[in-house]
N, C-alpha and C positions, 0 to 999 in steps of 0.2 A: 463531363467531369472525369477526371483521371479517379483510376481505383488506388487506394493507399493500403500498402501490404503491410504487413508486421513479418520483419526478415527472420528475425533472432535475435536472439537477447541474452547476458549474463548480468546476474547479482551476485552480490557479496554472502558471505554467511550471513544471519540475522544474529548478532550477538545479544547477549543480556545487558540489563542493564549494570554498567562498572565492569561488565564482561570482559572479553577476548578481543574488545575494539574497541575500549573505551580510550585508550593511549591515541584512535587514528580520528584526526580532525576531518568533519565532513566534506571540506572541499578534497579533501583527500580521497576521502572513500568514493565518492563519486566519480573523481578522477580515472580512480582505480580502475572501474569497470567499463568507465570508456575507454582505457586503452586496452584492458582486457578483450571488447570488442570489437575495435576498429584492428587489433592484432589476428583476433581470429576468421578475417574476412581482407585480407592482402589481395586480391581482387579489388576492392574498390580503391579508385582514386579519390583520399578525403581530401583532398584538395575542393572536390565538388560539394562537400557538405554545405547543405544551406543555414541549419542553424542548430541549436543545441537546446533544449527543454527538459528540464527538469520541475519537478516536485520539489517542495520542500513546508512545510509547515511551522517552523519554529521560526527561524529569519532574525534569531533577536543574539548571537556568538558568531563563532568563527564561521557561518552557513551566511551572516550576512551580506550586502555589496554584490547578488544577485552570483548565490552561489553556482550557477549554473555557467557564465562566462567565467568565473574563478576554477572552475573544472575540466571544463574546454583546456584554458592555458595550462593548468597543471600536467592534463592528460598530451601536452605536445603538442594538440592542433594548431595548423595555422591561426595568426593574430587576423586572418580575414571570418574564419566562421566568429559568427553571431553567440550567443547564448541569452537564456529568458530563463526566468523563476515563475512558476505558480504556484499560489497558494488556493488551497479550497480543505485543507484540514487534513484527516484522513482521506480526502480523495483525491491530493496532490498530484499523486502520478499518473492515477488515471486520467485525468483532467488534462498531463502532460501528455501523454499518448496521444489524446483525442485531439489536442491544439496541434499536434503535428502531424496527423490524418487529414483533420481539416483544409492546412493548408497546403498539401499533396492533392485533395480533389479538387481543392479550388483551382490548382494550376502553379503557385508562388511554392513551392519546392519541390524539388525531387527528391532527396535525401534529408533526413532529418531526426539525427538520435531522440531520444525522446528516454525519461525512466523518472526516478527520485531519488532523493537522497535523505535521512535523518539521523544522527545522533544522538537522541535522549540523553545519553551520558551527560554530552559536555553541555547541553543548553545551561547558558548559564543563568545567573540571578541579575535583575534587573531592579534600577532605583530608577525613581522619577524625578524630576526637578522641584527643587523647593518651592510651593506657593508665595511664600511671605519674605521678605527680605531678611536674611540676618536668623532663617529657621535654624532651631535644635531638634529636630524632631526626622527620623530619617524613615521612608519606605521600603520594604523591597518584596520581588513577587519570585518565585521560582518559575522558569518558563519551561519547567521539563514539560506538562500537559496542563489545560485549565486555562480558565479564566484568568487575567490579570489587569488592571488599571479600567477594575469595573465601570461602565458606566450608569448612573445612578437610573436613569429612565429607563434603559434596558434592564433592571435590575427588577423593578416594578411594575414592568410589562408581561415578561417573561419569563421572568427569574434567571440564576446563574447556576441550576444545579450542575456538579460534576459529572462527571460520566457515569460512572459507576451508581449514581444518583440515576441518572435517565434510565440506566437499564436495571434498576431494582423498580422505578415505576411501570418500565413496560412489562417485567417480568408480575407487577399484580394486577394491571389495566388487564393482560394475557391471559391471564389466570395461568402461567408457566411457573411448574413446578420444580423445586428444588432439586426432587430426584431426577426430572426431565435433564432439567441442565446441565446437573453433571453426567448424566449417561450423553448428549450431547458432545461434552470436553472430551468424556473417555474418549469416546468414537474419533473426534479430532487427533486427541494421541495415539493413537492405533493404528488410523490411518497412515499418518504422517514416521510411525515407529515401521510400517511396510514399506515406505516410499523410498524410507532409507535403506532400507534391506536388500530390495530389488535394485537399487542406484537411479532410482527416479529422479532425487531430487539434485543428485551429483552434476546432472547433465545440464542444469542449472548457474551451477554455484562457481567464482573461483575465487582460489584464496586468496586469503587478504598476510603478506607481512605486515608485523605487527613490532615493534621497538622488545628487545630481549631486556628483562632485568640487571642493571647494573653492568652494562657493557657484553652480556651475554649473545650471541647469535640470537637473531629473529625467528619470533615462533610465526608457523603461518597459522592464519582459523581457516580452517576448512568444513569446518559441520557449523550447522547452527544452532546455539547453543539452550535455544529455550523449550524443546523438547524434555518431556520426563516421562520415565518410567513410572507410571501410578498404576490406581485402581478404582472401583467402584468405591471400597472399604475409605480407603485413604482420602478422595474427595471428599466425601461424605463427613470424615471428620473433621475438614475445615470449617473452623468460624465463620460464619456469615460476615459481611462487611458492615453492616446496618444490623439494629435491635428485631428481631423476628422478619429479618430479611433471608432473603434467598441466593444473592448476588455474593460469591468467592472469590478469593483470589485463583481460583483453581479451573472456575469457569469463566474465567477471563481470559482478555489478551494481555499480552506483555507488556513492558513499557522495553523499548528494543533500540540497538543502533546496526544501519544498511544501507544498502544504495542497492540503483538496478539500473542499466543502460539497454534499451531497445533500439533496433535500426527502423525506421518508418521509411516506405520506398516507393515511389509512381512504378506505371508499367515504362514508362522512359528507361526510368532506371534500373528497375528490375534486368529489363532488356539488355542494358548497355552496358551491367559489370557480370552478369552472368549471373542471377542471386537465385536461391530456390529458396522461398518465401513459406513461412508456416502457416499464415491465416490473412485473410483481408476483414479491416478494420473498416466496418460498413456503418454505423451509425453509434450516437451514443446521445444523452439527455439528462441533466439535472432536472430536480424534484425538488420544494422547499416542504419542509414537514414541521409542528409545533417543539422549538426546543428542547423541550422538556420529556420530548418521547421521540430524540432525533433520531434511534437504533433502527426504527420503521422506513427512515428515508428512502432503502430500495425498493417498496413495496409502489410507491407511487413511481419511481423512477422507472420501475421496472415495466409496469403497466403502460405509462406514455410511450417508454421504446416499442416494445410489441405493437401497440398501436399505431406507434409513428412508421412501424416496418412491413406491417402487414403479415408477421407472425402472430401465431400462439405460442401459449409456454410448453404444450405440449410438443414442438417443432424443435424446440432446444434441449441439445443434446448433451450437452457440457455447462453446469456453471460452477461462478467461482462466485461464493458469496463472503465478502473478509467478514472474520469469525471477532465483531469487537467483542462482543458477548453473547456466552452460550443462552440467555434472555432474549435479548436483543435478533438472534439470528434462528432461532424455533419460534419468534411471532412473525418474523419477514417470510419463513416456508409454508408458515401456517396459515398467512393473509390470503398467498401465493397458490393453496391449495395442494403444497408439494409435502411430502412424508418427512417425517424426523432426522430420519435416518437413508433419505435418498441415495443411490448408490452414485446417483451422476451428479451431485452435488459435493462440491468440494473433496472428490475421491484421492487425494493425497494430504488427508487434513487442510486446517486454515492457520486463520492467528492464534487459535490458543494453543497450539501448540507449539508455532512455528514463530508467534512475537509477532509486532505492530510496530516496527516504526513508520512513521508519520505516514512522510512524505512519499517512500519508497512501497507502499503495501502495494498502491494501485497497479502501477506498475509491474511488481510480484504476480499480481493476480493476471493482469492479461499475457504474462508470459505463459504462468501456469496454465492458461485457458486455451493458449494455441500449439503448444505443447502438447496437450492431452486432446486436441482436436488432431494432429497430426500420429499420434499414437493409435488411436482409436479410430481411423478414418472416417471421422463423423463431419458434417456437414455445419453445425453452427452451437456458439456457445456464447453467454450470458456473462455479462463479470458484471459486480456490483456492489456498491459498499454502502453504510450510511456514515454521514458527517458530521459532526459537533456542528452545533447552534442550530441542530434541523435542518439537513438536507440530507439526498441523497444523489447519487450517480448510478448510471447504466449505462455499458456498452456492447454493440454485436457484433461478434466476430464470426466471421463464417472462413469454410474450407478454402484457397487458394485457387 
């Protein structure tokens, strides 16, 4: 089997929600960054691309009709390359990465961008069709995150808690303390408030124009906008979300709009455009976990990789665990046997600081992960997230 590299990669800012990119429809933004990337690699002939993978999570606005071939055409590519959508929730991108590793070892491509894309902004409102003939009665669901056009048996099974519901139960199944989780966030923004200091996270990011008010010139985003300036004091006096909960807005992640585009590459092609490659994308595996404590899903994910790799976690030198919640992400280090405040864990912040959108986190992260492998000349690293409705994803990236 052919080895599948991870080339390099750019994303957009991560904007807030109604933010700095609320005006750019997703097939746009993703567009964006693929020609952001296929511009910074004129070396290769994309004549040769095999096919386009993206992330996405929402699928229900302007992202629908398999935003990923609407991105391609946007971004210029020939009307011969391919494109695909996966869904798998928050692990969208990851999940795209890993579909187009796969089929680089398997032999069926050479080349193959790979990232996600989401808009929270614009996901719009959805109605369902009338049951009854001649209805007065109208539905409608918000598709920015959650549940929608519940099903009754699922309902009863398993329940439909929200998110922020899953990670206030594993924050008391945990016994994770309040004060833990926001010294947690802080650390995420602190980290992520260095990353920018230093130009870590610039080497990343490119801007996105954005429509000027009222015929004004276009502003570009170029930072990402969900970072803050806080403190111990300040988290501390957010309200809880829930009656004698522990779960903030503050030790959370965002609700965000982004895109990221990755190059995924055989040795054929590495060989034949000349590419110097940051990580090779060695394996990766889903977990299914009890919905109603989906925040856990890395914890098994991550256990079948090492197993399936014939690593320990002590071998891994880099991870990247997305921060849904600072709950959620102190019971996956704590399963894990890894410290609070690990320094090779998520060492330029996560999502709380940096925002979640959907589709695009996964993605994020294994940039970030090969990125900080090639920084640090380390030999292999970890990404991993957990998913709505219980699951989770792991993948391993090792040195080039």
């Amino acid at each position: 089997m052919s080895v599948a590299y991870l080339v390099t990669g750019v994303r957009t800012p991560f904007g807030r929600y109604g933010g700095g990119l609320a005006e750019v429809r997703p097939d746009d933004l993703a567009a964006h960054t693929i020609s952001a990337l296929t511009a910074s690699l004129p070396e290769v002939d994309w004549d040769m691309l095999d096919d386009v993978v993206l992330g996405c999570a929402n699928q229900a606005g302007e992202d629908n009709r398999n935003v990923a071939r609407m991105a391609a055409l946007l971004a210029g590519l020939t009307v011969g390359v391919p494109g695909v959508t996966v869904n798998r929730l928050c692990a969208s991108g990851l999940d795209a990465v890993l579909s187009a590793a796969r089929s680089v070892r398997a032999g069926d491509a050479d080349l193959v961008i790979a990232g996600g894309v989401e808009s929270m902004t614009r996901a719009p409102f959805v109605s369902p069709k009338s049951t009854t003939a001649w209805s007065r009665t109208a539905e409608m669901h918000d598709t920015t995150i959650g549940w929608r056009f519940v099903n009754p048996r699922m309902q009863a099974a398993y329940g439909t808690h929200s998110m922020p519901e899953t990670a206030q139960i594993v924050a008391d199944e945990h016994g994770i303390s309040r004060a833990d989780q926001d010294a947690f966030a802080l650390r995420s923004q602190q980290r992520v408030a260095a990353a920018v200091h230093r130009g870590r996270l610039a080497r990343e990011i490119v801007g996105v124009p954005t429509p000027g008010a009222r015929g004004a010139e276009p502003v570009v985003v170029e930072l990402d906008e969900h970072p803050r300036d806080t403190s111990a004091d300040r988290l501390a006096a957010l309200a809880p979300l829930f009656p004698r909960g522990s779960v903030t807005a503050g030790n959370s992640s965002g609700i965000n709009d982004g895109a990221v585009a990755l190059l995924v590459a055989s040795e054929r092609a590495v060989a034949r455009h000349g590419l110097s490659p940051l990580a090779r994308i060695t394996a990766g595996v889903a977990a299914g976990v009890e919905p109603r404590t989906m925040g856990v899903g890395p914890v098994p994910a991550t256990r079948r990789l090492l197993e399936r790799t014939g690593r320990t976690l002590d071998e891994i030198d880099v991870v990247e665990l997305n921060e849904a919640f600072a709950a959620q992400s102190l019971a996956v280090l704590r399963s894990l046997g890894l410290p609070d405040d690990a320094e090779h864990v998520n060492p330029n912040g996560g999502a709380i600081a940096l925002g979640h959108p959907l589709g695009a986190s996964g993605a994020r992260l294994a940039l970030t992960a090969a990125i900080e492998l090639a920084d640090r000349g380390a030999r292999t690293a970890l990404v991993t997230l957990c998913v709505g409705v219980g699951q989770g994803v792991a993948a391993l990236l090792e040195a080039p």
